[in-house]
N, C-alpha and C positions, 0 to 999 in steps of 0.2 A: 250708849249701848250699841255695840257692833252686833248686826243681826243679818243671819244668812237665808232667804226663802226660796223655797224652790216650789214650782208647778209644771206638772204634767199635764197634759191633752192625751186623749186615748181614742181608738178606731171605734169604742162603746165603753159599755158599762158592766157585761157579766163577764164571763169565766174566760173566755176564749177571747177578750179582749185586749190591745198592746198598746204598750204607748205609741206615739205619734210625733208629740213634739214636748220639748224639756227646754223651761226658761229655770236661772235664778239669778238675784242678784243680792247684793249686801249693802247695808246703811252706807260702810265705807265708799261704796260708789263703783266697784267689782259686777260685771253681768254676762252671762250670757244667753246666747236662745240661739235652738235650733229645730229642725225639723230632722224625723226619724225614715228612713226609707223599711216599708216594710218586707220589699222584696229580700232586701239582705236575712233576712229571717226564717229560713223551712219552717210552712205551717201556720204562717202568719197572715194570712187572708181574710179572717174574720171584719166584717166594716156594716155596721150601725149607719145606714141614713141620715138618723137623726144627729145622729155624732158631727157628720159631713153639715148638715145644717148650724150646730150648735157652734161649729169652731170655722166654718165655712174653710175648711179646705178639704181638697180632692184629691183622691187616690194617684192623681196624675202627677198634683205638684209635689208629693211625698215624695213619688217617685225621681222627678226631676230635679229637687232640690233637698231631698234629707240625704241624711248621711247615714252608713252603717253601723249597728245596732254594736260594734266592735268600735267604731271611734267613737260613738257617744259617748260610751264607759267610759273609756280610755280620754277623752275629754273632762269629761265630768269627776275624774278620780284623781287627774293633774290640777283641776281648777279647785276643787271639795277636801285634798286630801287631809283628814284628821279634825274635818271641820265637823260643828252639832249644826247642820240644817233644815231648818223649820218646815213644817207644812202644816198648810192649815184641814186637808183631807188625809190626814194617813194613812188610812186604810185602805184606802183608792193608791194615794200616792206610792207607798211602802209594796201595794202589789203590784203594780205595773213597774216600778224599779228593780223585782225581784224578778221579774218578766225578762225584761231586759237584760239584768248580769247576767244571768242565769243561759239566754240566748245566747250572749257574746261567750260564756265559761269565764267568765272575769268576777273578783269579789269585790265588792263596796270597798273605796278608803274613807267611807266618810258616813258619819251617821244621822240618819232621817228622823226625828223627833215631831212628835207633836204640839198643838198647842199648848195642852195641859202641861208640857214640861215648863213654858213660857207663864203660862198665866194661873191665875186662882180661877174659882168655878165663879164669882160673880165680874171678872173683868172677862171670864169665855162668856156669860152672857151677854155682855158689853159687845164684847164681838162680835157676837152673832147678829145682834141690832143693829150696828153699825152695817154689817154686810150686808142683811138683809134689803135694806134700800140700795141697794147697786145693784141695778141688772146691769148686766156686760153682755156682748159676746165674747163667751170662752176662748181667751190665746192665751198661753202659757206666761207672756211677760206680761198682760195686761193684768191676769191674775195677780201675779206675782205683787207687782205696783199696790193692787188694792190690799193684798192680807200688807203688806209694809203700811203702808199708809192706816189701815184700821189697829194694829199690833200699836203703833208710837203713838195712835192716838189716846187708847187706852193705855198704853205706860205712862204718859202724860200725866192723866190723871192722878197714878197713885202716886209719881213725883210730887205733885202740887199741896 
């Protein structure tokens, strides 16, 4: 099974929150990850504390080392295009990507799907067990790593 996952880190978690940083990678062995700069953004100033705790980076190094909210797209729609990209949060994920084209004026070439496209309701609660014993800190590829890793685990099973 070729499988594509992507994860977001975000400045928070309500309305007025933007992504940050954007990993994905694929079974085939395809990844990348970056950091988002929010200046590139009018309007984009919203930042959660706790967020900066959770994913431990700081508005400084967004600033010194993300890229514009225009190449991410433009990254992201050369490496994704026409591809079904998983996420294991999509309703986090699905709005902070809409955040972002939507900032750039660029449209998705690739489409964001959920788990439930991938699994039945009793291998989603497989997943859920499985993840639930992984605390992390929050980085987009670390995320990433774990929904790959818990996803082949439970397709594992119903191979077997």
């Amino acid at each position: 099974m070729n499988l594509i996952c992507l994860d977001l880190e975000a400045s928070g978690l309500g309305p007025l929150s933007y992504p940050i940083e954007v990993a994905w990678k694929s079974t085939a062995g395809q990844s990348d990850s970056f950091l988002i700069n929010p200046d590139s953004v009018p309007g984009w100033d919203f930042w959660d504390e706790y967020a900066e705790e959770l994913h431990n980076l700081c508005l400084s190094e967004l600033r010194e080392e993300g890229i514009s909210a225009v190449s991410a797209c433009e990254r992201l729609n050369k490496q994704l295009q026409g591809q079904d990209v998983l996420s294991d949060a999509w309703e986090f994920d699905s709005f902070w990507l809409s955040r972002l084209f939507e900032a750039a004026e660029q449209t998705m070439a690739f489409r964001l799907i959920g788990l439930p496209a991938l699994l039945s309701p009793e291998e989603l609660l497989e997943y859920k067990l499985i993840c639930q014993g992984q605390w992390r800190q929050h980085r987009a590829m670390n995320d990433v790593d774990h929904i790959i890793e818990a996803v082949l685990r439970v397709h594992s099973k119903r191979d077997a």
